[in-house]
PDB file of N, H, CA, C and O in Angstrom:
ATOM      1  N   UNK A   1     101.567  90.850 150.647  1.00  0.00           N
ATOM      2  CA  UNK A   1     102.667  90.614 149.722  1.00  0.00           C
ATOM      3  C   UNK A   1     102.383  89.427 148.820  1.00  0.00           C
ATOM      4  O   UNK A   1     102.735  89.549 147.647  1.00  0.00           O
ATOM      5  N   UNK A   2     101.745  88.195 149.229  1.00  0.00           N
ATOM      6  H   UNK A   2     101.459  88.097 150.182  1.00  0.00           H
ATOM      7  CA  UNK A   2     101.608  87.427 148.680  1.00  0.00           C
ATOM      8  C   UNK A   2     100.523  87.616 147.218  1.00  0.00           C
ATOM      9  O   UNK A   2     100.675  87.120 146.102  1.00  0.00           O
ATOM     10  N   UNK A   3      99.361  88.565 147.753  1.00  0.00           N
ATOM     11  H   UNK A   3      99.238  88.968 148.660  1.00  0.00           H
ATOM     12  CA  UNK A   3      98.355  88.877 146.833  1.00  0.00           C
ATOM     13  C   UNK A   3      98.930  89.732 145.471  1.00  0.00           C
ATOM     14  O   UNK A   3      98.318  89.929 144.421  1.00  0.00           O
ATOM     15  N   UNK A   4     100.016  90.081 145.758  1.00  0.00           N
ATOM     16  H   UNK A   4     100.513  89.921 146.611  1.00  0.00           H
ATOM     17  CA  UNK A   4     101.049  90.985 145.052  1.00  0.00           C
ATOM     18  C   UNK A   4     101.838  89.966 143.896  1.00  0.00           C
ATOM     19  O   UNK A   4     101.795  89.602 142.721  1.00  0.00           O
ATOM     20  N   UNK A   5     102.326  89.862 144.736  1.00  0.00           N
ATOM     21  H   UNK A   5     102.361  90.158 145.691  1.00  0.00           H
ATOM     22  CA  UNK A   5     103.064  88.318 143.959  1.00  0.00           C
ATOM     23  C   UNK A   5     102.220  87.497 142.839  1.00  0.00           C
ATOM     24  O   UNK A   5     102.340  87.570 141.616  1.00  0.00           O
ATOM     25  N   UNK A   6     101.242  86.614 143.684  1.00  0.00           N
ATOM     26  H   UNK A   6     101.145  86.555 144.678  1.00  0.00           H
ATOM     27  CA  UNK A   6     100.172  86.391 142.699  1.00  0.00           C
ATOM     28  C   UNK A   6      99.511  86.708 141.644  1.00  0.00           C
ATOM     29  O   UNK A   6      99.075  85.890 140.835  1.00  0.00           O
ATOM     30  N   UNK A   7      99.347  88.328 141.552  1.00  0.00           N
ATOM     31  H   UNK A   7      99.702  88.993 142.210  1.00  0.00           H
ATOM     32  CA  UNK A   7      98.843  88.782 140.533  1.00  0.00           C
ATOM     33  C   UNK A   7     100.175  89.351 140.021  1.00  0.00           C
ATOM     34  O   UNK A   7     100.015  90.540 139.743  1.00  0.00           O
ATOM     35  N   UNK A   8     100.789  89.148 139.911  1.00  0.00           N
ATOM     36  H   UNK A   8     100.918  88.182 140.136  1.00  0.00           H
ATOM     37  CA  UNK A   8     102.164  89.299 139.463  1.00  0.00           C
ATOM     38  C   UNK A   8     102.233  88.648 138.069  1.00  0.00           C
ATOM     39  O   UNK A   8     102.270  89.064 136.911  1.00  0.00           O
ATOM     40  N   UNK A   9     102.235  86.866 138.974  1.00  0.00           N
ATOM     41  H   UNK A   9     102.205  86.528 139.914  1.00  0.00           H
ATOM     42  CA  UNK A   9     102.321  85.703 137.967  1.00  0.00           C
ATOM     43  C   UNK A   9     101.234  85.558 137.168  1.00  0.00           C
ATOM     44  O   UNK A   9     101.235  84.860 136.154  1.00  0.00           O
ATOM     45  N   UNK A  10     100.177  86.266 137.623  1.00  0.00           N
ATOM     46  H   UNK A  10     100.175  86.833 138.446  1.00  0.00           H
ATOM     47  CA  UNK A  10      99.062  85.951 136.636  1.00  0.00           C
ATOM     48  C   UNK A  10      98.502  86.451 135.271  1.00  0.00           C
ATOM     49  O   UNK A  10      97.723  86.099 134.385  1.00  0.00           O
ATOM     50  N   UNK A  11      99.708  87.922 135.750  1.00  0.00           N
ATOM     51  H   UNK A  11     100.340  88.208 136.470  1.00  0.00           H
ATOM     52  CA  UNK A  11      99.713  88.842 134.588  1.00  0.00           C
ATOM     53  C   UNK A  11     100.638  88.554 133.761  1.00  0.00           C
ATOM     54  O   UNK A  11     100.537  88.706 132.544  1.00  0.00           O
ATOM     55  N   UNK A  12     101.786  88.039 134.449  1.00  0.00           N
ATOM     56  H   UNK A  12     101.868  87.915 135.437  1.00  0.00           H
ATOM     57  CA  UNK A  12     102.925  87.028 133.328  1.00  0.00           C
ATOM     58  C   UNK A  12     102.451  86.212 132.355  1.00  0.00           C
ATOM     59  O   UNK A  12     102.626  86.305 131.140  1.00  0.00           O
ATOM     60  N   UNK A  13     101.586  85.072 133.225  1.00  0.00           N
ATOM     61  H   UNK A  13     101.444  84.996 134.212  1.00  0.00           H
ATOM     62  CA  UNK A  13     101.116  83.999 132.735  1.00  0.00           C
ATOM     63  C   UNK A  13     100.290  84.576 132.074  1.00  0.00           C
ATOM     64  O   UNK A  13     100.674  84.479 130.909  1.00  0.00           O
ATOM     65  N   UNK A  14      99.403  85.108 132.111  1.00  0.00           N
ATOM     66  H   UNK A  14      99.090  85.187 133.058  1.00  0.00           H
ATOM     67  CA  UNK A  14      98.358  85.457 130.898  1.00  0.00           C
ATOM     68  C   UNK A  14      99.073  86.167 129.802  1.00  0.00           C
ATOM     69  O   UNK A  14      98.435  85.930 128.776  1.00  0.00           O
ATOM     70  N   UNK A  15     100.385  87.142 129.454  1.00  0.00           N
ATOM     71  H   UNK A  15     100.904  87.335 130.287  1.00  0.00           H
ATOM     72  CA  UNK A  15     100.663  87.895 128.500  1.00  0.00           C
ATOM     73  C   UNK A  15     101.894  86.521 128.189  1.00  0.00           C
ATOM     74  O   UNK A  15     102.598  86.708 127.196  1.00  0.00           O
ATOM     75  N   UNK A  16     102.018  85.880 128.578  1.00  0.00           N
ATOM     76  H   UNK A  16     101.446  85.728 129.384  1.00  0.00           H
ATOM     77  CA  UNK A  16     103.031  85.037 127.886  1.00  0.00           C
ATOM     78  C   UNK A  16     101.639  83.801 127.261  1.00  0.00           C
ATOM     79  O   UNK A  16     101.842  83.453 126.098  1.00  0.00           O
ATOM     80  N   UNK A  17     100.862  83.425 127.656  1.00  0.00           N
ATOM     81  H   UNK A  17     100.696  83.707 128.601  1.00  0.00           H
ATOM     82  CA  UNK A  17      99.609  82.728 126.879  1.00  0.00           C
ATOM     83  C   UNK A  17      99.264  83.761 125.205  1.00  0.00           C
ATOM     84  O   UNK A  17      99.265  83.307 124.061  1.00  0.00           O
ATOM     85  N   UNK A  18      99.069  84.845 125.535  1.00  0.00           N
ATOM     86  H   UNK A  18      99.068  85.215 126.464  1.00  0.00           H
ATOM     87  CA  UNK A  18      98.975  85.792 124.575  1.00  0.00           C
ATOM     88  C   UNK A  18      99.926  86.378 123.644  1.00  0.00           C
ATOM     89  O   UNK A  18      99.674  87.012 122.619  1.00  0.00           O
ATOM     90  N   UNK A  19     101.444  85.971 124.319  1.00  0.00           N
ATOM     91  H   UNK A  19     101.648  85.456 125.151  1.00  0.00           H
ATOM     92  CA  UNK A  19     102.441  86.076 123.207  1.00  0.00           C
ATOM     93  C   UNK A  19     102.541  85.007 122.669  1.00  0.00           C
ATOM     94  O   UNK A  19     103.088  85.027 121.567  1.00  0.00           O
ATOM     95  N   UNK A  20     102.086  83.718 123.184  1.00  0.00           N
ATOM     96  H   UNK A  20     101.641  83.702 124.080  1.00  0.00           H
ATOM     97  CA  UNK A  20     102.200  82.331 122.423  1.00  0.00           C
ATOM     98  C   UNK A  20     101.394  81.808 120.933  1.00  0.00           C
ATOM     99  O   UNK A  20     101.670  81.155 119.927  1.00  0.00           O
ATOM    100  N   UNK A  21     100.203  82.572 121.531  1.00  0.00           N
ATOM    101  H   UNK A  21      99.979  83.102 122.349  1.00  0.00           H
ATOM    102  CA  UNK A  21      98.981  82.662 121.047  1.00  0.00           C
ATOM    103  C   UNK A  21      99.713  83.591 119.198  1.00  0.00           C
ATOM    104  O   UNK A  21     100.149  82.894 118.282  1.00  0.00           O
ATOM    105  N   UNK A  22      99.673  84.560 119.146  1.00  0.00           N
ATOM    106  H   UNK A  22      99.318  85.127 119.890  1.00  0.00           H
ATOM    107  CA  UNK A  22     100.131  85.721 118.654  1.00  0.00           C
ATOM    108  C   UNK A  22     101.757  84.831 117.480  1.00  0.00           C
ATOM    109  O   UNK A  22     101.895  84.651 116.270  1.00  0.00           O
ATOM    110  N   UNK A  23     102.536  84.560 118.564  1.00  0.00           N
ATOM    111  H   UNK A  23     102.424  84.706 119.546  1.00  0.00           H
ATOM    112  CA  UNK A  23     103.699  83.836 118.236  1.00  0.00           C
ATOM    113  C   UNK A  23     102.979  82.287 116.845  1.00  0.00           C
ATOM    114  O   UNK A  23     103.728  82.062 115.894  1.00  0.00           O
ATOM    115  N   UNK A  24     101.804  81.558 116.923  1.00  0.00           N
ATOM    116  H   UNK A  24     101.196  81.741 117.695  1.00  0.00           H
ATOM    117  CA  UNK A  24     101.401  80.488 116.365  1.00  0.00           C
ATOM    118  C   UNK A  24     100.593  81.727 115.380  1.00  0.00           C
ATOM    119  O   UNK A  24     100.969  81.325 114.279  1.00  0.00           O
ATOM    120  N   UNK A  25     100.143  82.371 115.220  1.00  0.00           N
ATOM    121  H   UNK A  25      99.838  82.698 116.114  1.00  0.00           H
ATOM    122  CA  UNK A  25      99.361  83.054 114.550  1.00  0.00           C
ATOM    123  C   UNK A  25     100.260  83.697 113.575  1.00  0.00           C
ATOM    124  O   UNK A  25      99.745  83.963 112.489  1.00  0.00           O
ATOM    125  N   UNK A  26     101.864  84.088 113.794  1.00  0.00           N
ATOM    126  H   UNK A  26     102.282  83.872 114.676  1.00  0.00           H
ATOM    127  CA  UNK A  26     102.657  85.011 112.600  1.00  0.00           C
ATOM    128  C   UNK A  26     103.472  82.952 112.146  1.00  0.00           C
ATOM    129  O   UNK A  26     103.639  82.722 110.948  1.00  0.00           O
ATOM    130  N   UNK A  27     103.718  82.189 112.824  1.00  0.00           N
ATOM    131  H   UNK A  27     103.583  82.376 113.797  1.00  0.00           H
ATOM    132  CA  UNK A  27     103.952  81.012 112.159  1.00  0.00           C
ATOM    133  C   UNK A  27     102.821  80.652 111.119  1.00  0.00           C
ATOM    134  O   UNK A  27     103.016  80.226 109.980  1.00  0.00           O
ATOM    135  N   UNK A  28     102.243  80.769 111.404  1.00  0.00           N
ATOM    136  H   UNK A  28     102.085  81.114 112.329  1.00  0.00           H
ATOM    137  CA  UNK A  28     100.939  79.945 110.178  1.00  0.00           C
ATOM    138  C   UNK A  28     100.714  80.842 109.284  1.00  0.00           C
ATOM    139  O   UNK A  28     100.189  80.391 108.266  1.00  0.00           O
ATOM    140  N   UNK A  29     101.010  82.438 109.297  1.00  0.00           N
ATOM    141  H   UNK A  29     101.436  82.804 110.124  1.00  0.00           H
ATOM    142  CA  UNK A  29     100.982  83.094 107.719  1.00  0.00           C
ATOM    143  C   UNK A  29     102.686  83.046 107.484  1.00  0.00           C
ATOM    144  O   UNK A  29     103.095  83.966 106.776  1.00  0.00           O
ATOM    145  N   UNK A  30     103.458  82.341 107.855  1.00  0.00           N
ATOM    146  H   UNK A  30     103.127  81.593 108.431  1.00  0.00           H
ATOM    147  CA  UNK A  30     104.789  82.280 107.672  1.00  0.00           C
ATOM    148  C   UNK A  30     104.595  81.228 106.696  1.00  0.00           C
ATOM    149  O   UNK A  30     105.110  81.276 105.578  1.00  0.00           O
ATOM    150  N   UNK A  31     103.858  80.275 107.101  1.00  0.00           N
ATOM    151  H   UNK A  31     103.440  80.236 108.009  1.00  0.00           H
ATOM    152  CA  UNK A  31     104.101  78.521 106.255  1.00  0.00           C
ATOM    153  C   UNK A  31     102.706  79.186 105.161  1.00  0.00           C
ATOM    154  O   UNK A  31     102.927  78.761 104.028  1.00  0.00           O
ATOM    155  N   UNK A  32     101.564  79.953 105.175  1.00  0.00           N
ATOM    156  H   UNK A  32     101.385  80.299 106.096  1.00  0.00           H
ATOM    157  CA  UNK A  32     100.889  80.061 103.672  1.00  0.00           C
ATOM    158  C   UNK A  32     101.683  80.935 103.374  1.00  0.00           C
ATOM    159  O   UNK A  32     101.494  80.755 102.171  1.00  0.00           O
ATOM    160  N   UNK A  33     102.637  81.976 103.392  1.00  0.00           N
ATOM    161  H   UNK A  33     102.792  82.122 104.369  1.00  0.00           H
ATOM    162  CA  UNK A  33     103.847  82.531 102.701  1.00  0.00           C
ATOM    163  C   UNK A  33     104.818  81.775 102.058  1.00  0.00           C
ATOM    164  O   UNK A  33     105.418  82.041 101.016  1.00  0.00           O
ATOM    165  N   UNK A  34     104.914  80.803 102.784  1.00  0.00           N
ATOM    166  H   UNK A  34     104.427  80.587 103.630  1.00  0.00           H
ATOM    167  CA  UNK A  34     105.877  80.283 102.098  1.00  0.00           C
ATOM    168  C   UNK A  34     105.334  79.031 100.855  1.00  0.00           C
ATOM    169  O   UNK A  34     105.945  78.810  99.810  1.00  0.00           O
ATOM    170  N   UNK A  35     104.337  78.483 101.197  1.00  0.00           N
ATOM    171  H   UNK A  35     103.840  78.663 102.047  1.00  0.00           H
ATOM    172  CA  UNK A  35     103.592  77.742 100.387  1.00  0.00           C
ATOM    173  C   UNK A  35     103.601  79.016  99.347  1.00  0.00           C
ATOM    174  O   UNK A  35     104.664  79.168  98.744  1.00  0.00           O
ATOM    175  N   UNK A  36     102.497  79.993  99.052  1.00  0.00           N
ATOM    176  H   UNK A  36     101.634  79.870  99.541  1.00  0.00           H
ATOM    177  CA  UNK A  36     102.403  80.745  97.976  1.00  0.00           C
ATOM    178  C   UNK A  36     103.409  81.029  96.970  1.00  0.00           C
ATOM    179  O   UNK A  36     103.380  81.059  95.740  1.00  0.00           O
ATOM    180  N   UNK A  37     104.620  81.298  98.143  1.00  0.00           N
ATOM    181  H   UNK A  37     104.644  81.273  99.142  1.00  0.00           H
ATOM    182  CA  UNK A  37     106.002  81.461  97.307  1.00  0.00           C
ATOM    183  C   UNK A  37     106.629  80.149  96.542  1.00  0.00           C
ATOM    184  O   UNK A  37     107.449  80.243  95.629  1.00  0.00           O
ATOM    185  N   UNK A  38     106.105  78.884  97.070  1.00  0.00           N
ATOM    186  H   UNK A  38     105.439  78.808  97.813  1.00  0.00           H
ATOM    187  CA  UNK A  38     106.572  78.442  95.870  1.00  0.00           C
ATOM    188  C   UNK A  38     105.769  77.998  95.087  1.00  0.00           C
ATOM    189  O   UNK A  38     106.262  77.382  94.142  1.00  0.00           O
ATOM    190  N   UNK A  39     104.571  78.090  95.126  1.00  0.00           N
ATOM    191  H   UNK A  39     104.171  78.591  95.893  1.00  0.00           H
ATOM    192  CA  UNK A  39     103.395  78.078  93.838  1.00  0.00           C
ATOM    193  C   UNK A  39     103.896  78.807  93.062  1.00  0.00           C
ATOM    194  O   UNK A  39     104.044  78.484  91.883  1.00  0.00           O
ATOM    195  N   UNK A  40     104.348  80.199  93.651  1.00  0.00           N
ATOM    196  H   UNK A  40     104.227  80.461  94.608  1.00  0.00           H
ATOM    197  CA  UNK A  40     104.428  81.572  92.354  1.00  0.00           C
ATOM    198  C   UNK A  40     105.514  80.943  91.865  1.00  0.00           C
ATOM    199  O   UNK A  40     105.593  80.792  90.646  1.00  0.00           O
ATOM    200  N   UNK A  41     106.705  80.390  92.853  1.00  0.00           N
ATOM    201  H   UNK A  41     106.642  80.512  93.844  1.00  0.00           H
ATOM    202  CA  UNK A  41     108.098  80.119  92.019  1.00  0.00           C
ATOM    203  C   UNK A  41     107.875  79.112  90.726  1.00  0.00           C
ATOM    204  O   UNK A  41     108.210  79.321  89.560  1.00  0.00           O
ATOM    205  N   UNK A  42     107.306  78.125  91.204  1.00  0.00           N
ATOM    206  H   UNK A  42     107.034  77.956  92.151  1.00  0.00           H
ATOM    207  CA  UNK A  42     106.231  76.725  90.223  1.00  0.00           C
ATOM    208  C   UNK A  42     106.191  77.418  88.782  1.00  0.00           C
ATOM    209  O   UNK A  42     106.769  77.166  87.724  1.00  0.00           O
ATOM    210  N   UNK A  43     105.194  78.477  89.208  1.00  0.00           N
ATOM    211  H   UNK A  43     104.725  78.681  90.066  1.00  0.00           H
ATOM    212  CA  UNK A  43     104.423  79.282  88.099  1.00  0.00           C
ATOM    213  C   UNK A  43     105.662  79.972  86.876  1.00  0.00           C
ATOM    214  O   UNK A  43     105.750  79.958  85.649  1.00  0.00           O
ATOM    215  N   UNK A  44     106.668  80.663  88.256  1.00  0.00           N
ATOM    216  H   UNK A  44     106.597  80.675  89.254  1.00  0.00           H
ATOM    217  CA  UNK A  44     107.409  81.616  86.942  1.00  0.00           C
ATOM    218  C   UNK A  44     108.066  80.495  86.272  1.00  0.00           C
ATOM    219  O   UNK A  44     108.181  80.774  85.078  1.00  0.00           O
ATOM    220  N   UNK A  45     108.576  79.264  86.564  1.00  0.00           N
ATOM    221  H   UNK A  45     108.482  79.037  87.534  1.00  0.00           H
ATOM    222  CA  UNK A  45     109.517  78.129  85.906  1.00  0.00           C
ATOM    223  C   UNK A  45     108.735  77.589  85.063  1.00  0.00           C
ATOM    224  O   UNK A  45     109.261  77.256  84.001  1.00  0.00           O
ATOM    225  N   UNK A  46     107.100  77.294  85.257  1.00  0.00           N
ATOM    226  H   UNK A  46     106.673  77.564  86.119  1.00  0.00           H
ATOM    227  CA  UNK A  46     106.869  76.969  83.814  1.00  0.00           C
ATOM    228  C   UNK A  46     106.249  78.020  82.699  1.00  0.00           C
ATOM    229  O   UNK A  46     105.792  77.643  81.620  1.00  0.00           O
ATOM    230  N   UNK A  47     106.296  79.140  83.048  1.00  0.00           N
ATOM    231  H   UNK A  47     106.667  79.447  83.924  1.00  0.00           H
ATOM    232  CA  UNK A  47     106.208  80.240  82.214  1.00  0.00           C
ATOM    233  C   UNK A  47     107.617  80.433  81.309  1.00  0.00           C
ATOM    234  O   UNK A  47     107.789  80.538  80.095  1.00  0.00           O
ATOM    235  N   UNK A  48     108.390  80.431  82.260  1.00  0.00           N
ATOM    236  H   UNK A  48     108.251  80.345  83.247  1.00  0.00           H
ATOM    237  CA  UNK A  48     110.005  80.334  81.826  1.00  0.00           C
ATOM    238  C   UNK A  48     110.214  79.315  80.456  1.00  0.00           C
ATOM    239  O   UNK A  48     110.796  79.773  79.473  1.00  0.00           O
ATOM    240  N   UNK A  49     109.753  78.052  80.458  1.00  0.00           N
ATOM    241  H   UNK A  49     109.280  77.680  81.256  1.00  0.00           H
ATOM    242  CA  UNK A  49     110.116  76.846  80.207  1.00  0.00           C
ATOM    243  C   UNK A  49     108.850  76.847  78.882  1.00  0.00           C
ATOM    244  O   UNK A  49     109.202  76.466  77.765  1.00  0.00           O
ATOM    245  N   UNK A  50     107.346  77.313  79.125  1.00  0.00           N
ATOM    246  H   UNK A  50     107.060  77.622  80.032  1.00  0.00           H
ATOM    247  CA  UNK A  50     107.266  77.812  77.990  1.00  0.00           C
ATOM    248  C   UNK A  50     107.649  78.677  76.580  1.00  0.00           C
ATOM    249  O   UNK A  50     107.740  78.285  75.416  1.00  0.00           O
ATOM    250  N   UNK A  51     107.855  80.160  77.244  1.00  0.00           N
ATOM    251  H   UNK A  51     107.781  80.478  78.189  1.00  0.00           H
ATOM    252  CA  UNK A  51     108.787  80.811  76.327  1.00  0.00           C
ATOM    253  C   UNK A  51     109.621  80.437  75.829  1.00  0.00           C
ATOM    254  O   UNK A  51     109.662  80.517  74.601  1.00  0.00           O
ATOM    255  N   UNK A  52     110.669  79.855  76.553  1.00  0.00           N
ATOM    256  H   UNK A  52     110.636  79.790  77.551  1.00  0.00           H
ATOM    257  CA  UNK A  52     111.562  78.783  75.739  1.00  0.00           C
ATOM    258  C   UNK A  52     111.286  78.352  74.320  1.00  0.00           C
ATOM    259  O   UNK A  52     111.703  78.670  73.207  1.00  0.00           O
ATOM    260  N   UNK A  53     110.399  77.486  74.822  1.00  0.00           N
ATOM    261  H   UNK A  53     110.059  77.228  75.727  1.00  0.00           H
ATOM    262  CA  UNK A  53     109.556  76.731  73.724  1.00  0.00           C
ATOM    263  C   UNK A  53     109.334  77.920  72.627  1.00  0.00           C
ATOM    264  O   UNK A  53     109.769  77.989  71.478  1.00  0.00           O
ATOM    265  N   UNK A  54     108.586  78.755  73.291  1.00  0.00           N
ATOM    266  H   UNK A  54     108.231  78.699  74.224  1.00  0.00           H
ATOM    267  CA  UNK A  54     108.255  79.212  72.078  1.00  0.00           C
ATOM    268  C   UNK A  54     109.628  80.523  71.416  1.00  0.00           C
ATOM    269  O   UNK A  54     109.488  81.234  70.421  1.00  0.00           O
ATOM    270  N   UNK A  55     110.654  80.489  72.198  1.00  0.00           N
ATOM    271  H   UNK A  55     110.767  79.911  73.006  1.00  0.00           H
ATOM    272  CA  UNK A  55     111.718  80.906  71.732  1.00  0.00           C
ATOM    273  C   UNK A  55     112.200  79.819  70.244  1.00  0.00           C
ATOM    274  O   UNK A  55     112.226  80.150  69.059  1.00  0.00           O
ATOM    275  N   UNK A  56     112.463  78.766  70.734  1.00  0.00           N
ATOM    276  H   UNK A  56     112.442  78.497  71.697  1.00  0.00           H
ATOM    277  CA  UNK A  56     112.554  77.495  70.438  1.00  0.00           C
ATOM    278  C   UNK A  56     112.137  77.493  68.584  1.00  0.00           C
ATOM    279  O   UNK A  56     112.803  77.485  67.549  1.00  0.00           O
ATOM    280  N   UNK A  57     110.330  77.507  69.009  1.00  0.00           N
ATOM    281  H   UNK A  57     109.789  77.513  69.850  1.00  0.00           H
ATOM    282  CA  UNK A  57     109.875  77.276  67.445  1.00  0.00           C
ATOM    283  C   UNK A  57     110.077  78.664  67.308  1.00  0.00           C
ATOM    284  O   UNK A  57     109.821  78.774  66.109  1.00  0.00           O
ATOM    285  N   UNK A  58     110.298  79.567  67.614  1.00  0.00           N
ATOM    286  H   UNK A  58     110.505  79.477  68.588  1.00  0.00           H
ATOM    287  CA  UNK A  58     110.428  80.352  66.218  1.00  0.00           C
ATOM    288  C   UNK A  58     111.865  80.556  65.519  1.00  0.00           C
ATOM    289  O   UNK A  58     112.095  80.947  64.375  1.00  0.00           O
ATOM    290  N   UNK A  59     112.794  80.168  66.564  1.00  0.00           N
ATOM    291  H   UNK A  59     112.607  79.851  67.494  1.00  0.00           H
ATOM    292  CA  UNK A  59     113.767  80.581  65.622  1.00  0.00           C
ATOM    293  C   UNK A  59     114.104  79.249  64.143  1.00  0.00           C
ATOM    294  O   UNK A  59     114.859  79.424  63.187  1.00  0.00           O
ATOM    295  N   UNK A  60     113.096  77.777  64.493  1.00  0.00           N
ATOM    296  H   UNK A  60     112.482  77.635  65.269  1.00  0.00           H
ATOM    297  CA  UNK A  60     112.897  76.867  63.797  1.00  0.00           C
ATOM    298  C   UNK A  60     112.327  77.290  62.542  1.00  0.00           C
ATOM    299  O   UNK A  60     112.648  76.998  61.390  1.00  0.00           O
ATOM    300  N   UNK A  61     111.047  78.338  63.176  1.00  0.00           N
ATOM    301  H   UNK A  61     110.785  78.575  64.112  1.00  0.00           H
ATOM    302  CA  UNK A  61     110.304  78.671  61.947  1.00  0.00           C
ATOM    303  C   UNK A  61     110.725  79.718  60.998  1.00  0.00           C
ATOM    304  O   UNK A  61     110.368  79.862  59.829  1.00  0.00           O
ATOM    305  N   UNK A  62     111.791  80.636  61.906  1.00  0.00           N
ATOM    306  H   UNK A  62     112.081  80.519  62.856  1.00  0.00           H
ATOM    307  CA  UNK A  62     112.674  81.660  61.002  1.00  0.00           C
ATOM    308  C   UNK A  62     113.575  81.250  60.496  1.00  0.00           C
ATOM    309  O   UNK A  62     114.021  81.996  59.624  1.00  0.00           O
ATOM    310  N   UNK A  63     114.259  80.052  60.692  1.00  0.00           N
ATOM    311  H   UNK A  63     113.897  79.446  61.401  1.00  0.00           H
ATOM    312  CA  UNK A  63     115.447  79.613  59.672  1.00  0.00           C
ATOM    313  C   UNK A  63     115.265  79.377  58.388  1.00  0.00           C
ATOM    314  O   UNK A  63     116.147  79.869  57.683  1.00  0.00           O
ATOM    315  N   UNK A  64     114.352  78.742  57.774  1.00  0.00           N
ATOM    316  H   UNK A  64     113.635  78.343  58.347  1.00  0.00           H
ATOM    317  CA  UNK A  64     113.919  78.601  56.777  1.00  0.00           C
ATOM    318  C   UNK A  64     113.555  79.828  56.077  1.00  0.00           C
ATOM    319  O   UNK A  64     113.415  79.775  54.855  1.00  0.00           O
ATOM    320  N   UNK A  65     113.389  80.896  56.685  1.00  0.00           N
ATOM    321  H   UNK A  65     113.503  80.939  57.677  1.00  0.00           H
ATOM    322  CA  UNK A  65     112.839  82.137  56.178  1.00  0.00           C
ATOM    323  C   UNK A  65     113.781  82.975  55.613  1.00  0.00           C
ATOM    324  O   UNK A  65     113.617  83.646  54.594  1.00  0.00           O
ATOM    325  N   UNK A  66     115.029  82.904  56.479  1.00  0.00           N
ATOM    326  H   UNK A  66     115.162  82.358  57.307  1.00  0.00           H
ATOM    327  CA  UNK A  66     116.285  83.492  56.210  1.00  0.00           C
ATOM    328  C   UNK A  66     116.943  82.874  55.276  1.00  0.00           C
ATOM    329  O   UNK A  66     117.659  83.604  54.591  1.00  0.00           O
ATOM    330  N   UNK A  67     116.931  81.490  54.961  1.00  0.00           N
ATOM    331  H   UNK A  67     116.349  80.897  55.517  1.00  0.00           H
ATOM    332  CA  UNK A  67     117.603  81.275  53.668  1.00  0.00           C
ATOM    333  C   UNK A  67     117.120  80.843  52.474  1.00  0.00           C
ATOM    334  O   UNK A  67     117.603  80.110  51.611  1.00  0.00           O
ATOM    335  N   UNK A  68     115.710  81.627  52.601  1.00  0.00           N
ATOM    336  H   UNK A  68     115.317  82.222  53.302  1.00  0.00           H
ATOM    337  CA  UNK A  68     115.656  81.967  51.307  1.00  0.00           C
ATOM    338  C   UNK A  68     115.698  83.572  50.835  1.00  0.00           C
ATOM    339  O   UNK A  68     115.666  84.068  49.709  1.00  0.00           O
ATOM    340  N   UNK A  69     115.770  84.076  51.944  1.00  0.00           N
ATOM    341  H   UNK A  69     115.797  83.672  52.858  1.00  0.00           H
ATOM    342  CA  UNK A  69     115.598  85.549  51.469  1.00  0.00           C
ATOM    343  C   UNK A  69     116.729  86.132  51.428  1.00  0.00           C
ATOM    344  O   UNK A  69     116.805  87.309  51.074  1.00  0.00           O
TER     345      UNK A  69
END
Protein backbone atom coordinates (compact mmCIF):
# COMPACT_ATOMS: atom_id res chain seq x y z
CA UNK A 1 0.00 0.00 0.00
CA UNK A 2 2.60 2.23 0.79
CA UNK A 3 4.45 1.66 -2.72
CA UNK A 4 0.98 2.71 -4.03
CA UNK A 5 0.72 5.74 -2.27
CA UNK A 6 4.15 6.79 -3.18
CA UNK A 7 3.87 6.57 -6.65
CA UNK A 8 0.77 8.22 -6.25
CA UNK A 9 2.56 11.44 -4.99
CA UNK A 10 5.10 11.17 -7.43
CA UNK A 11 2.89 11.27 -10.28
CA UNK A 12 1.16 14.35 -8.63
CA UNK A 13 4.31 15.90 -7.96
CA UNK A 14 5.75 15.49 -11.25
CA UNK A 15 2.40 16.67 -13.35
CA UNK A 16 1.97 19.58 -11.00
CA UNK A 17 6.06 20.47 -11.73
CA UNK A 18 4.82 20.21 -15.41
CA UNK A 19 1.72 22.26 -15.00
CA UNK A 20 3.95 24.91 -13.35
CA UNK A 21 6.41 24.63 -15.85
CA UNK A 22 3.68 25.06 -18.81
CA UNK A 23 1.72 27.68 -16.41
CA UNK A 24 5.41 30.20 -16.60
CA UNK A 25 5.64 29.38 -20.25
CA UNK A 26 1.74 30.85 -21.33
CA UNK A 27 2.84 33.91 -18.63
CA UNK A 28 5.87 34.96 -20.60
CA UNK A 29 4.02 35.00 -24.13
CA UNK A 30 1.28 36.81 -22.03
CA UNK A 31 3.87 39.78 -20.98
CA UNK A 32 5.61 39.72 -25.02
CA UNK A 33 1.75 40.04 -25.90
CA UNK A 34 1.27 42.48 -24.06
CA UNK A 35 4.51 44.42 -24.64
CA UNK A 36 3.77 44.09 -28.59
CA UNK A 37 0.34 45.42 -27.92
CA UNK A 38 1.48 48.41 -26.79
CA UNK A 39 4.25 49.04 -29.29
CA UNK A 40 1.42 48.50 -31.96
CA UNK A 41 -0.86 50.84 -29.73
CA UNK A 42 2.50 53.48 -29.66
CA UNK A 43 2.53 52.98 -33.41
CA UNK A 44 -1.29 53.53 -34.32
CA UNK A 45 -1.17 57.02 -31.98
CA UNK A 46 1.60 58.33 -33.80
CA UNK A 47 0.30 57.42 -37.15
CA UNK A 48 -2.94 58.97 -35.83
CA UNK A 49 -1.17 62.20 -34.74
CA UNK A 50 0.59 62.32 -38.03
CA UNK A 51 -2.38 62.37 -40.31
CA UNK A 52 -3.61 64.92 -38.27
CA UNK A 53 -0.88 66.90 -39.23
CA UNK A 54 -1.22 66.26 -42.39
CA UNK A 55 -5.05 66.74 -42.17
CA UNK A 56 -3.92 69.95 -40.59
CA UNK A 57 -1.67 71.38 -43.61
CA UNK A 58 -3.87 70.72 -46.06
CA UNK A 59 -6.80 72.19 -45.16
CA UNK A 60 -4.10 75.37 -44.49
CA UNK A 61 -3.00 74.82 -47.94
CA UNK A 62 -6.65 74.63 -49.37
CA UNK A 63 -7.89 77.75 -47.82
CA UNK A 64 -6.16 79.96 -49.78
CA UNK A 65 -7.23 78.01 -52.80
CA UNK A 66 -10.85 78.40 -52.12
CA UNK A 67 -10.82 82.01 -51.90
CA UNK A 68 -9.66 82.70 -54.73
CA UNK A 69 -11.57 80.51 -56.83
Amino acid sequence: MADVVTALLLAMATENAELRQQLASAQDMLVETAIDAGNMHALVEAMRTERDAWREETEQLRGPMMRTA
